[in-house]
N, C-alpha and C positions, 0 to 999 in steps of 0.2 A: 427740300421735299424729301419725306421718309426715302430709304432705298429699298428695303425689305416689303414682300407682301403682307408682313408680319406689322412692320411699322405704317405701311400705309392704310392696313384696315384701322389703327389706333387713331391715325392720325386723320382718318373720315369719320371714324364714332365721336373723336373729338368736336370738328368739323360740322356734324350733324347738329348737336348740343348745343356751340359756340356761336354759330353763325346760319344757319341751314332753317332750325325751327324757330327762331326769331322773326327771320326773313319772313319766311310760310304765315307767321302769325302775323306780321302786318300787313301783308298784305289780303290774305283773309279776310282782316276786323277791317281793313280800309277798301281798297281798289276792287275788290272781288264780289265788295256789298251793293258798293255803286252801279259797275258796268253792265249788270248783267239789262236791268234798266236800262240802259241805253240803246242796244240793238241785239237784234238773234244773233249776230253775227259774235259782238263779244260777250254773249249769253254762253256758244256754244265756248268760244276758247277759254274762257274762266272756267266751265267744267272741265275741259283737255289740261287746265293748268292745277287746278285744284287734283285730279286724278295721278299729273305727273308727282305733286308732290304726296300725295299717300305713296305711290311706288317709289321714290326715292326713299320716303321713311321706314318704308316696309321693308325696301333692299340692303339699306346700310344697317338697320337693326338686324339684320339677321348673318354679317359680316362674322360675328364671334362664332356662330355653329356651322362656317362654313370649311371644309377641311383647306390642308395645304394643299391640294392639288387644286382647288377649285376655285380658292380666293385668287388667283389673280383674273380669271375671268368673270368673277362678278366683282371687282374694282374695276375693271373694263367696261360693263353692263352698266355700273352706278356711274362711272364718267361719261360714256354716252348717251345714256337720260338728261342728266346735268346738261352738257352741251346743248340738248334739244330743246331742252326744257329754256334753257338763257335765250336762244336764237327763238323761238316763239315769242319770249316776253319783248325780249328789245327790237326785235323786225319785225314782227305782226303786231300781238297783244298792244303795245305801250303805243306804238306809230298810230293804230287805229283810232288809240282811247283819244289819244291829244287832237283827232281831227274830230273825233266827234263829239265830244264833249264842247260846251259852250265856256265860255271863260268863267262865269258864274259857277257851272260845276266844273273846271277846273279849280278852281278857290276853297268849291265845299270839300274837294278831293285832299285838297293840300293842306286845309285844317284840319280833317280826318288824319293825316298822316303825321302830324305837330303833335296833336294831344295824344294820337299814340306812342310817339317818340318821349313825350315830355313826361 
C-alpha cells in the first residue's frame, strides 16, 4: 500500500478506474435492475447503494483538486464510504436478496451476471 498522501490518492484514482467502476457497472446492469422488483425493502437499499456509489465517484474524482492539507482527510472520508458501503452490500443488501429471491430468479440473476462478465 502507497505510503504518501500523494501516492495514495494515485493509487485510489487508479483503484477507482481498475476496479471500483467495473464493479458499480455490474452490478447496476445486473442486481440493481432486478431487486428493486422484489420488495420496498431492497427498492429502498439499491437506491442507498446506487447513491453511495455516485459519492464514492464524486469523492475520489475530486482527489487531484484536493490540497495537501486536506487529502488525507478525504482518503479518510473515501475509505469510510467504502467500508459502509461493503458492510451494506454483504450484511444486509446481498443476505436479504438470496432469501428473497426464489431459486428461479436466483438463476435469471446469475445469467444476468455471466453474460455481463462474458
Amino acid at each position: 500500500m502507497p505510503a504518501t498522501p500523494e501516492a495514495k490518492r494515485d493509487y485510489t484514482l487508479g483503484f477507482l478506474q481498475e476496479h471500483l467502476l467495473p464493479h458499480f457497472k455490474l452490478e447496476e446492469e445486473t442486481v440493481f435492475t432486478l431487486a428493486p422488483g422484489i420488495s420496498e425493502d431492497l427498492a429502498q437499499q439499491t437506491r442507498q447503494l446506487q447513491e453511495q456509489h455516485r459519492q464514492l465517484e464524486k469523492l475520489i474524482i475530486a482527489l487531484p483538486h484536493a490540497t495537501s492539507l486536506d487529502l488525507p482527510e478525504k482518503l479518510h472520508q473515501i475509505g469510510e464510504l467504502l467500508e459502509q458501503h461493503i458492510r451494506l452490500e454483504e450484511r444486509v443488501f446481498f443476505e436479504q436478496l438470496q432469501q428473497d429471491l426464489s431459486d428461479e430468479q436466483l438463476q435469471v440473476l446469475q445469467q444476468m451476471v455471466l453474460q455481463h462478465l462474458g
